[in-house]
NUMI-442838 format. One record per residue: x, y, z of N, C-alpha, C in turn; residue in one letter. Coordinates in steps of 0.1 Angstrom, whole numbers, padded with zeros to 4 digits, always signed. Atoms other than C-alpha are relative to their C-alpha. Layout:
N
XYZXYZXYZa/...
end
This chain:
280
+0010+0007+0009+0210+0186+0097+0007-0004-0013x/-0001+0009+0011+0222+0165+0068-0006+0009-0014x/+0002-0002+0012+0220+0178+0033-0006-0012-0007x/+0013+0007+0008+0189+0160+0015+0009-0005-0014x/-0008+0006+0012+0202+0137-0017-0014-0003-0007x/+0008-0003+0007+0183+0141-0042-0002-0013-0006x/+0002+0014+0009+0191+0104-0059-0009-0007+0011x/+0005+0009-0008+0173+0087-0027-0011+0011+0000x/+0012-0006+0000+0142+0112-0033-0001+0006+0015x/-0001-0007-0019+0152+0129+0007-0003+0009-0002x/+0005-0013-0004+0128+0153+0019-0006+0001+0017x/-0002+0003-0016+0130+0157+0060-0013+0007+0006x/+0014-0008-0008+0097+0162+0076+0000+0005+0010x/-0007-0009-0010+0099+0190+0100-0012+0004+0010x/+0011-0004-0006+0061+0197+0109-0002-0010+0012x/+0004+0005-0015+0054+0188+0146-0010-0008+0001x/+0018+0003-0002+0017+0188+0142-0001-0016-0009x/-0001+0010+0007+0025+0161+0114+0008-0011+0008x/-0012+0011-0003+0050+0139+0130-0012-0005+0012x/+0010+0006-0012+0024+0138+0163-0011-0006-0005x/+0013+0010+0004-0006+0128+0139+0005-0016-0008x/-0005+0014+0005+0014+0100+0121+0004-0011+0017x/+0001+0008-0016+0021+0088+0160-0010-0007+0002x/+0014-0003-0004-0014+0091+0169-0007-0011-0011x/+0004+0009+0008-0022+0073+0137+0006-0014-0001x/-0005+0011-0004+0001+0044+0146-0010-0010+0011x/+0004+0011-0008-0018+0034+0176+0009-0007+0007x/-0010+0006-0007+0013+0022+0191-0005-0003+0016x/-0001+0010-0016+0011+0000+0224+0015-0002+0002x/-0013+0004-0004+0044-0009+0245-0002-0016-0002x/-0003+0012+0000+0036-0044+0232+0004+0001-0014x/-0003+0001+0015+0040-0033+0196+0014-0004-0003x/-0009+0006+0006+0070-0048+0171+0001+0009-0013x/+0006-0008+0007+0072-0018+0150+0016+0004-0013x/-0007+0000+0011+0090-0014+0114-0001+0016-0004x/-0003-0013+0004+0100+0024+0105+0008-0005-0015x/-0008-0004+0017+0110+0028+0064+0007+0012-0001x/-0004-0017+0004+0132+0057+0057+0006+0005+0014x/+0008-0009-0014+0136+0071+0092+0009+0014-0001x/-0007-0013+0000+0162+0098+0075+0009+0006+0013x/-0012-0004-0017+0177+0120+0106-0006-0002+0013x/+0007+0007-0012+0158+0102+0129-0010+0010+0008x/+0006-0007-0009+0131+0128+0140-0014-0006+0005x/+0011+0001-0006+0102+0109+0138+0003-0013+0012x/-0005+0011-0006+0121+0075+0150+0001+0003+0018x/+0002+0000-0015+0129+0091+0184-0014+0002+0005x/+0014-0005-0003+0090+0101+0189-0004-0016-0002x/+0009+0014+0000+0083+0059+0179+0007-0007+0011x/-0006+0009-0010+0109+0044+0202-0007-0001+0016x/+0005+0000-0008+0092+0055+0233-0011-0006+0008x/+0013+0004+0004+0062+0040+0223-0004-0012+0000x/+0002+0012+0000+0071+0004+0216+0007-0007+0007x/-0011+0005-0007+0086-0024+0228+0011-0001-0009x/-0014+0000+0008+0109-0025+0197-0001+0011-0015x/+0000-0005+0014+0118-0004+0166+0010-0003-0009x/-0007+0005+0010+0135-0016+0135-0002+0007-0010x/-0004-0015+0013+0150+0017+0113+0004-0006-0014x/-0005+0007+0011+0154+0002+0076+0004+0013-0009x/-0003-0012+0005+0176+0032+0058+0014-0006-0009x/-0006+0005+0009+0193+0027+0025+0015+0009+0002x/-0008-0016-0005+0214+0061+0031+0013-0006+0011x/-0010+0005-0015+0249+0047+0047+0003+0010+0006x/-0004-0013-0008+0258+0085+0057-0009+0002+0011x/+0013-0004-0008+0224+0088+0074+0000-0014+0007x/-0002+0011-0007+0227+0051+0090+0015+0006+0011x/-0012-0006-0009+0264+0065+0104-0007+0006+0012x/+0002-0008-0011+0247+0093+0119-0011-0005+0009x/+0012+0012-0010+0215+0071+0132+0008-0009+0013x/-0003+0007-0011+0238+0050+0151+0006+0004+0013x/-0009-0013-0009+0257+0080+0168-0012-0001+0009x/+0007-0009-0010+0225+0095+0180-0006-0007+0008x/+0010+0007-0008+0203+0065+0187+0006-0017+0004x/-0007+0012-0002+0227+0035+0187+0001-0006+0015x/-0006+0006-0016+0232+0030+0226-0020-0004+0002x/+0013+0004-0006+0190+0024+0232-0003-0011-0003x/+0000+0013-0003+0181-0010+0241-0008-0005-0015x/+0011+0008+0004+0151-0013+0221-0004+0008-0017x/-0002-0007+0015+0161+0005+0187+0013-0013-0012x/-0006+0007+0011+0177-0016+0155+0001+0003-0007x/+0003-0006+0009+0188-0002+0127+0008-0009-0010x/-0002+0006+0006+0194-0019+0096+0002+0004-0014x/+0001-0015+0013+0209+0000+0064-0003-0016-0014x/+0003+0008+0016+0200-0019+0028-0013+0006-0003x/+0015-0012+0008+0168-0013+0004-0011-0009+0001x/+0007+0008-0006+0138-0025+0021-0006-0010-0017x/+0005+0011+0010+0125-0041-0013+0012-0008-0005x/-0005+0014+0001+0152-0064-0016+0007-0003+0014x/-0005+0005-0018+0160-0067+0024-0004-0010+0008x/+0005+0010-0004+0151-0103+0036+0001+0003+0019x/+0009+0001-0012+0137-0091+0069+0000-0011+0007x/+0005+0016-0010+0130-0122+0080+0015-0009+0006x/-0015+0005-0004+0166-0140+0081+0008+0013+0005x/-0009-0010-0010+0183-0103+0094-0006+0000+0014x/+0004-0003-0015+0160-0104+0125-0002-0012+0007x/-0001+0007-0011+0164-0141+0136+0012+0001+0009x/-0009-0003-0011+0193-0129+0154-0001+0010+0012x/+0009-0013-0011+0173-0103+0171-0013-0006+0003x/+0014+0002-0005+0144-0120+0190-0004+0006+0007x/+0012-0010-0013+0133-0094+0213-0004+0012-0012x/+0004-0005+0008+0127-0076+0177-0011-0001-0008x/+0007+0006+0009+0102-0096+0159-0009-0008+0006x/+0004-0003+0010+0075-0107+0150-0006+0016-0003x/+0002-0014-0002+0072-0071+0138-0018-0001-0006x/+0018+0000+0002+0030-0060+0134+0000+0013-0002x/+0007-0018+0003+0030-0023+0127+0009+0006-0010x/-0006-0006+0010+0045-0006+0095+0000+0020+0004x/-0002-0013+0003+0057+0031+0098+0008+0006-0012x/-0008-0003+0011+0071+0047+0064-0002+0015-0005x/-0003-0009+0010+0081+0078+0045+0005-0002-0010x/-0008+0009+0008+0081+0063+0017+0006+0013-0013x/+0001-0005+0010+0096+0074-0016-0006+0001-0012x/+0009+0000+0006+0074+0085-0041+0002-0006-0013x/-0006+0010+0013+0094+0069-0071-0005-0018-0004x/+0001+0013-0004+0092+0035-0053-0011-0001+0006x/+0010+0004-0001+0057+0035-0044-0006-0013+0000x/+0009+0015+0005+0039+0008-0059+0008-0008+0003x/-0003+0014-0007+0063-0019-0052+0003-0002+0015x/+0001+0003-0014+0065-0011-0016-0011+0000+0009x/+0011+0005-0002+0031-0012-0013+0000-0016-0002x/-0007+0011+0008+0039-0044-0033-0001-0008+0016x/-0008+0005-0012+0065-0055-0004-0009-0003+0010x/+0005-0002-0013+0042-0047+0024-0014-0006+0003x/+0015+0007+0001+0004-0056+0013+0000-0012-0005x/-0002+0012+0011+0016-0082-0013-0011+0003-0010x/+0012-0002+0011-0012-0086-0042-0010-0009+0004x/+0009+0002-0010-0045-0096-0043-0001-0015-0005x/+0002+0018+0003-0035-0131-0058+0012-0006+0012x/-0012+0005-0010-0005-0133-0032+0001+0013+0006x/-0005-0008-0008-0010-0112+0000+0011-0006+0008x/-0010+0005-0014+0015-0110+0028-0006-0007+0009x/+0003+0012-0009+0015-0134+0049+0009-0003+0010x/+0010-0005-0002+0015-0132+0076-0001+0019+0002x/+0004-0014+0004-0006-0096+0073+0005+0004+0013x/-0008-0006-0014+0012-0070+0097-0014+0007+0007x/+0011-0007-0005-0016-0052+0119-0003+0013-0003x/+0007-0015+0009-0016-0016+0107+0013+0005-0006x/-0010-0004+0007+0003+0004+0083-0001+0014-0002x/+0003-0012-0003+0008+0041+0088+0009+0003-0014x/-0010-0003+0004+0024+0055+0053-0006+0019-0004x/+0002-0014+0001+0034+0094+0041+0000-0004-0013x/+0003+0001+0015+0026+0094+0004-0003+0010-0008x/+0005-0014+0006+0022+0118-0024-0012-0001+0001x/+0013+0000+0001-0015+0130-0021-0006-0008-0011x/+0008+0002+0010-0024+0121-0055-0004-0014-0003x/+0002+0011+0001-0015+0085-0048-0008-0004+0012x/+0011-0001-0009-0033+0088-0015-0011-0002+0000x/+0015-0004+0002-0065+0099-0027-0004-0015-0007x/+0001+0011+0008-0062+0071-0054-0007-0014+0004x/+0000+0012-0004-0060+0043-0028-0013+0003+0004x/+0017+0003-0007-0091+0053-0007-0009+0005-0010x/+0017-0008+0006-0114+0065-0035-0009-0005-0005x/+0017+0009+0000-0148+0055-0038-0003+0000-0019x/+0005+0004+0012-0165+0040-0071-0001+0014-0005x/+0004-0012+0012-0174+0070-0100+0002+0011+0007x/-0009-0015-0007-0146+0093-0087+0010-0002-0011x/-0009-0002+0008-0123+0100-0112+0017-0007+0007x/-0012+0008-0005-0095+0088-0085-0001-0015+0000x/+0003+0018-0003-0111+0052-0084+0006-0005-0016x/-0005+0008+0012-0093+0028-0106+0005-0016+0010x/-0004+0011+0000-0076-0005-0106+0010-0001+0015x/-0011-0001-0012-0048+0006-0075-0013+0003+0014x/+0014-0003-0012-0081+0014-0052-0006-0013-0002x/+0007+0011+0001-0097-0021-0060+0009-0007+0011x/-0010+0010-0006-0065-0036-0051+0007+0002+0015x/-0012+0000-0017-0052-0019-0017-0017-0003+0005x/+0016+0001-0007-0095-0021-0007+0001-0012+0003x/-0001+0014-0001-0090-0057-0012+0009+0000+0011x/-0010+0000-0013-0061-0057+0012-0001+0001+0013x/+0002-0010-0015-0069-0035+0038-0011+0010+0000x/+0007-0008-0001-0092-0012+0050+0007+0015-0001x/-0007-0011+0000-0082+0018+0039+0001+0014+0004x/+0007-0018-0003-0083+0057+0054+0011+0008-0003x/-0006-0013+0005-0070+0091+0044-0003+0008+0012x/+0004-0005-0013-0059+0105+0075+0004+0017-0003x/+0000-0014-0004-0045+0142+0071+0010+0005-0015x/-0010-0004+0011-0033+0163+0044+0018+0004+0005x/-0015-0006-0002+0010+0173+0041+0000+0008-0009x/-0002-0009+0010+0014+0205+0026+0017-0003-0004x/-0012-0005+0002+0049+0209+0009+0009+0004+0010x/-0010-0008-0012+0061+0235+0034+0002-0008+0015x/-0007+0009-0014+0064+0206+0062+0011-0006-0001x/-0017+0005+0002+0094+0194+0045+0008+0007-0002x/-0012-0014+0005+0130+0210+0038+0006-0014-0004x/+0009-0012+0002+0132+0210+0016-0010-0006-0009x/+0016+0004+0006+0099+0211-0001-0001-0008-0011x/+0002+0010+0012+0087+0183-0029-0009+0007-0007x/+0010-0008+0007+0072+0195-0056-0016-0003-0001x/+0014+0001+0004+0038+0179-0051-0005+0000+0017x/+0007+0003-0014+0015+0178-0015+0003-0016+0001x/-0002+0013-0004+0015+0143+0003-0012+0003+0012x/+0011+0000-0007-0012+0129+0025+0009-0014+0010x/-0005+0010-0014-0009+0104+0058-0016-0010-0006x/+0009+0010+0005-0026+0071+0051+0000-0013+0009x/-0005+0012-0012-0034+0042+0075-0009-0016-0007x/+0006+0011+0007-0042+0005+0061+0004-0011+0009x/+0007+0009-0010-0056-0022+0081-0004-0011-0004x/+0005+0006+0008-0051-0052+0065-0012-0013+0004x/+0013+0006-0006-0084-0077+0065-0003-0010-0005x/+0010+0009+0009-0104-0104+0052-0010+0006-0003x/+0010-0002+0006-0131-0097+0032-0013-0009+0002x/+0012+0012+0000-0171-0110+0041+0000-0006-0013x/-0004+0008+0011-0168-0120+0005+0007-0001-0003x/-0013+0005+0006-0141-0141-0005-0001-0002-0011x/-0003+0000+0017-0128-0143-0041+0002-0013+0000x/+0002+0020+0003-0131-0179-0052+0017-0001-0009x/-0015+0000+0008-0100-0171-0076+0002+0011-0001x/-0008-0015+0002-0076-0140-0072+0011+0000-0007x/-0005+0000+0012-0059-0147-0096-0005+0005-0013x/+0008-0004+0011-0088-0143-0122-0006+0016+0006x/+0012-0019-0006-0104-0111-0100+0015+0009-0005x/-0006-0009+0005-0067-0093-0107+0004+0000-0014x/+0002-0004+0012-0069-0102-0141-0014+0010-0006x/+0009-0004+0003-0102-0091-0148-0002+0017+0005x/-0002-0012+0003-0095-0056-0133+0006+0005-0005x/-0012-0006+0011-0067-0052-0155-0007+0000-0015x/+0002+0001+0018-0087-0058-0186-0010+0009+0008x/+0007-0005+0001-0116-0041-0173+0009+0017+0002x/-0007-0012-0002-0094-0011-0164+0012+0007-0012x/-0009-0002+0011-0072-0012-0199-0002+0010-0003x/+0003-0015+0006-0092+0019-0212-0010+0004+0005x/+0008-0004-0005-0109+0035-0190-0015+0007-0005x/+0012-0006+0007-0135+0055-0213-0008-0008-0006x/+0006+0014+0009-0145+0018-0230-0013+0000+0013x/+0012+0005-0010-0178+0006-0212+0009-0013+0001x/-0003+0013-0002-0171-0031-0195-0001-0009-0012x/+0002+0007+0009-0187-0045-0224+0010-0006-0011x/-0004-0001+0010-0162-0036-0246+0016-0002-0001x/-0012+0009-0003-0134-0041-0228+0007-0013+0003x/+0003+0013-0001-0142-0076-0218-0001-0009-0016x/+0004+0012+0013-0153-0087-0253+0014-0006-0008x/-0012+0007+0000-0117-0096-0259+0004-0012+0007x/-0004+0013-0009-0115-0127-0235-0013-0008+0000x/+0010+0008+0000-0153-0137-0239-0013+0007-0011x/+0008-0005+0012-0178-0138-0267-0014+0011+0004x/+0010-0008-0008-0201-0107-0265-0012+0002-0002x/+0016+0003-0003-0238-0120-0265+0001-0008+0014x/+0002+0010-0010-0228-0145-0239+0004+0015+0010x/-0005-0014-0011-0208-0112-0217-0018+0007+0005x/+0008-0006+0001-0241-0092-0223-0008-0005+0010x/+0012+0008-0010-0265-0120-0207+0006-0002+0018x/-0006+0005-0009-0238-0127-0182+0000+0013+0009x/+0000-0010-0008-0234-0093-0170-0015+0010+0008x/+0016-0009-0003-0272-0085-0168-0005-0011+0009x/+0005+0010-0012-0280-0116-0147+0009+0005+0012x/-0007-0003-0016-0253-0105-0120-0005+0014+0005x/+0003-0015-0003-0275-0069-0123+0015+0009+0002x/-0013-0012-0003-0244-0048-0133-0004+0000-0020x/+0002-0001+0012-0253-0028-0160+0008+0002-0014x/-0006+0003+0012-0237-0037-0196+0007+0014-0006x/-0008-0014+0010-0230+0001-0204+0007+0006+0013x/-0006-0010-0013-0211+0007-0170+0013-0003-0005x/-0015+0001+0007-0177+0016-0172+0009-0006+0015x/-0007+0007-0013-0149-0002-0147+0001+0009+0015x/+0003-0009-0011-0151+0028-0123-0010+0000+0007x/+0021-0005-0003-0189+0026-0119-0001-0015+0010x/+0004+0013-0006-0185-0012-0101+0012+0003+0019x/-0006+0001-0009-0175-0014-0067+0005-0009+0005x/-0009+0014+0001-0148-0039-0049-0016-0010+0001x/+0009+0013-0002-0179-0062-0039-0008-0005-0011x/+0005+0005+0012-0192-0062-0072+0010-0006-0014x/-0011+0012+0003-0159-0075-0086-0003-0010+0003x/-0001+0012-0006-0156-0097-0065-0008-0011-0002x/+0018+0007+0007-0195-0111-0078+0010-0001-0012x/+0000+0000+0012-0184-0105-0108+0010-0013-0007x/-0011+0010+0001-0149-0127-0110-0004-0017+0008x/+0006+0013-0002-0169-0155-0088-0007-0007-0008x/+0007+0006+0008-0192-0158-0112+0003-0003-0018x/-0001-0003+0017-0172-0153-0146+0001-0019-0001x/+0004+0013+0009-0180-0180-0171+0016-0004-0005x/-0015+0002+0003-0148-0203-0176+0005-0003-0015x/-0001+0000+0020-0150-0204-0219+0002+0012+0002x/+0001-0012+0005-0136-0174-0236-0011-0003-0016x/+0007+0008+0009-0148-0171-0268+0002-0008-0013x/-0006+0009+0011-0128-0193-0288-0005-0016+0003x/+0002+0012-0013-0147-0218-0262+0011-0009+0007x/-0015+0014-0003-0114-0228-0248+0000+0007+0017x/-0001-0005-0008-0106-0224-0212+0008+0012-0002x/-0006-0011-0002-0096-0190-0198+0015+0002+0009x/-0010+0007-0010-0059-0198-0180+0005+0016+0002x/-0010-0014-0009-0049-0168-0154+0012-0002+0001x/
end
């Protein structure tokens, strides 16, 4: 087993019961086109190969690519590709591999440093998703960001990162990871997470203005909307504006749920209050 490096955030997940529910939570078909992040010393990668018709290992790690190719390099329907999946143009390395692509299933351990932009990479944002959206996305993640993504309005975890992967995909919190499933152990728990990306029965008229508008509404969390907003629009007109869409004027950005964004940025009024347009 490979000595863990600490600059690439390597912690080898060893739990059984874990590796079979991240499977299990794949959903894998032998028709799947399946993308592994990380895949380390390949323990869970041999348990995906089986599974699909193809797997594609993206591992920054050249020592750990060396020994990936030793163990798993002769299988028809394995690829492995070392560079850093957020600047790895995927798309031009696998037109030379057609029985690889188009890939539709995300598997990752990701690193917890590099989170957010490989969510980034993978969902895209909610003014520019991926395109096209992969079918499901199984990632291991610290709990704390976990909880974040799926958590429901007037929860202390709900914020601006829960608006925006909800928008995306449907999101679920599938099983806790203690520490002690890794070697060696990270200092915080991690959770298994599966996202399903979707259309929404209400579409956003402008997602551009809806991811502004949770950033301002989300600037200071303890502010009511009111008072956060009254910076981009004058606040008698906010007041009327916010009580005709029935969302009440002393609620704070936590208290609205995605579908009441989504009202809310369809309907915002296009004057701030200098009466000038509002340019996203």
């Amino acid at each position: 087993m490979p000595k863990p490096r600490k600059r690439f955030a390597q912690h080898w997940l060893r739990d059984e019961k874990i590796l079979t529910k991240i499977i299990q939570t794949a959903q894998l078909k032998n028709s799947d086109h399946l993308l592994e992040i990380g895949p380390g010393t390949g323990v869970l990668t041999r348990r995906l190969i089986p599974n699909v018709r193809s797997t594609v290992a993206v591992e920054l790690d050249r020592d750990l690519c060396q020994q990936l190719a030793k163990k798993l390099g002769d299988i028809d329907n394995f690829l492995l590709l070392q560079g850093d999946i957020l600047t790895l143009d995927l798309t031009t390395q696998l037109q030379q591999f057609p029985t690889f692509h188009p890939i539709n299933k995300i598997v990752a351990n990701i690193p917890y440093n590099i989170t957010s932009p490989i969510l980034k990479r993978l969902l895209g944002t909610i003014a520019c998703p991926h395109h096209p959206p992969y079918n499901l996305i199984v990632l291991l993640v610290q709990k704390e960001v976990a909880q974040r993504i799926v958590a429901r309005p007037q929860t202390k975890a709900y914020g601006a990162l829960s608006i925006g992967m909800q928008y995306l995909a449907h999101c679920e919190y599938i099983c806790d990871v203690p520490r002690k499933a890794f070697d060696p152990p990270p200092k915080v728990d991690s959770g298994v997470i599966r996202l399903t990306p979707r259309s929404l029965k209400i579409p956003v008229t402008n997602p551009r203005q809806l991811e502004t508008l949770i950033k301002v509404g989300f600037a200071n969390r303890r502010k009511m909307l009111k008072n956060n907003f009254k910076s981009i629009i004058d606040y008698d007109r906010l007041i009327f504006f916010l009580e005709q869409l029935n969302i009440n004027p002393q609620a704070r950005a936590e208290e609205l749920s995605l579908s009441q964004w989504i009202i809310l940025s369809n309907n915002w009024p296009i004057q701030n209050k200098n009466n000038s347009t509002i340019i996203y």
